[in-house]
C-alpha positions in Angstrom: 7.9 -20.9 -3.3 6.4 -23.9 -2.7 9.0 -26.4 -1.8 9.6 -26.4 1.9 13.2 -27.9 1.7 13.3 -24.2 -0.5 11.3 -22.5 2.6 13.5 -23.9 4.9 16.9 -22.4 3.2 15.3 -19.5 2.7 14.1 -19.2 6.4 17.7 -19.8 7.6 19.2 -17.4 5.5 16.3 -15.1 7.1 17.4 -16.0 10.8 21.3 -15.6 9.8 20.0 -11.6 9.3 18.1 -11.6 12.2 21.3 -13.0 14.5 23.7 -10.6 12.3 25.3 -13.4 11.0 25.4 -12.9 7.4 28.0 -14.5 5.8 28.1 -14.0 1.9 30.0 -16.8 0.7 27.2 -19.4 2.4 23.7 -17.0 1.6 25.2 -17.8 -2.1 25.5 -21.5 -1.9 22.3 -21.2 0.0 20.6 -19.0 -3.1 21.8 -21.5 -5.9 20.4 -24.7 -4.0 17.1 -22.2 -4.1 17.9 -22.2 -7.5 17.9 -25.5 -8.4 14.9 -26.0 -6.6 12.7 -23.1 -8.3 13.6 -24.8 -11.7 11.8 -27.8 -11.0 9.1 -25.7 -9.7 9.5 -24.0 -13.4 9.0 -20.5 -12.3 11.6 -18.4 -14.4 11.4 -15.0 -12.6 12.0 -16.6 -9.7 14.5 -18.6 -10.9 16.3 -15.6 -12.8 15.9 -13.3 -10.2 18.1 -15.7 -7.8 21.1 -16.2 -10.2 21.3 -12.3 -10.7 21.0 -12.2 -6.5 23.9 -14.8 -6.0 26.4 -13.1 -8.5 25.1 -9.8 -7.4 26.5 -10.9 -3.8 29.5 -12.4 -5.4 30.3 -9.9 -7.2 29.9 -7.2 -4.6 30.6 -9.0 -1.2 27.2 -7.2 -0.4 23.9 -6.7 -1.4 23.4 -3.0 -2.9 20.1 -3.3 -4.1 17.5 -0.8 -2.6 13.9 -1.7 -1.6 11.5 -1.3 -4.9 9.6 2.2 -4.7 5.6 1.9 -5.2 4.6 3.2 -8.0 1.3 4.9 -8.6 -1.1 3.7 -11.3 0.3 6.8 -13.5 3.8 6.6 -12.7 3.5 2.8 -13.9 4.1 4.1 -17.5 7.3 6.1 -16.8 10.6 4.9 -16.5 11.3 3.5 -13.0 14.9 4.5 -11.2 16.1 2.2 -8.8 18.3 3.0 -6.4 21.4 1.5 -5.0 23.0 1.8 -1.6 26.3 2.3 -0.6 26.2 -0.4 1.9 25.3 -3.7 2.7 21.2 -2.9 2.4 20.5 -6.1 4.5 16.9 -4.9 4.9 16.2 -4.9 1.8 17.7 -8.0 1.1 15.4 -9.3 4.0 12.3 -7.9 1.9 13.4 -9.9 -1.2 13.7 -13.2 0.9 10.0 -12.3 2.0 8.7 -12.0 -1.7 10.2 -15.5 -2.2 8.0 -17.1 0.4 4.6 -16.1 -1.1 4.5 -15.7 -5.1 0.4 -16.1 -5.2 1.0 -12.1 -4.5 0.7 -10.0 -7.4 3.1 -7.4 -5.6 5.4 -9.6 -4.6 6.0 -11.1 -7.8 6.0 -7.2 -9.1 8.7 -6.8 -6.6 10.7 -9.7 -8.0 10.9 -7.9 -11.2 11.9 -4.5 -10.0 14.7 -6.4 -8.2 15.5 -8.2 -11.5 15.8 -5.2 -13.4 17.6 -3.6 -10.8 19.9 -6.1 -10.5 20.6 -6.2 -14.7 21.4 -2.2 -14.3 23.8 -2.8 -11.2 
């Protein structure tokens, strides 16, 4: 993302991890001013793949998305599996606050989608 009043959220929600101070309820009011902001920055990934995170952590009270897998160039073709944990995966939700920060990347932007279809399969 571009907008740093969307960095900055993003870069508290970041520290609240850091400081084990994740609190769901404020990371989701946090994710929908993200939101609003990545619609005016017209990026629908983006701004799809942070409405399926908020309700994901609404819905669950935790984030039970697993970190993408790599694929290799001829697993690309095959049906991808995503796994889920049975905890709150706050790493991994650190990793998808990272792929927010820096969409020029290819991968990261990947990333966003195997998150998005994760999420959808939840």
């Amino acid at each position: 993302m571009e907008n740093k009043q969307a960095i900055k959220l993003i870069e508290k929600i970041q520290k609240n991890l850091i400081q084990n101070k994740f609190d769901v309820n404020e990371t989701v009011e946090d994710l929908k001013k993200i939101r609003e902001i990545s619609l005016e920055e017209k990026n629908p990934t983006v701004t799809k793949s942070l409405r399926l995170a908020y309700e994901h952590l609404e819905a669950n009270n935790a984030f039970l998305i697993a970190i993408p897998e790599d694929l290799d160039e001829e697993a690309e073709n095959d049906e991808k599996t995503n796994q889920y944990s049975d905890s709150n995966d706050l790493e991994s939700f650190a990793y998808y606050l990272e792929l927010l920060t820096d969409l020029s990347k290819k991968n990261n932007v990947l990333d966003i989608k195997a998150y998005n279809q994760a999420f959808l399969e939840f």
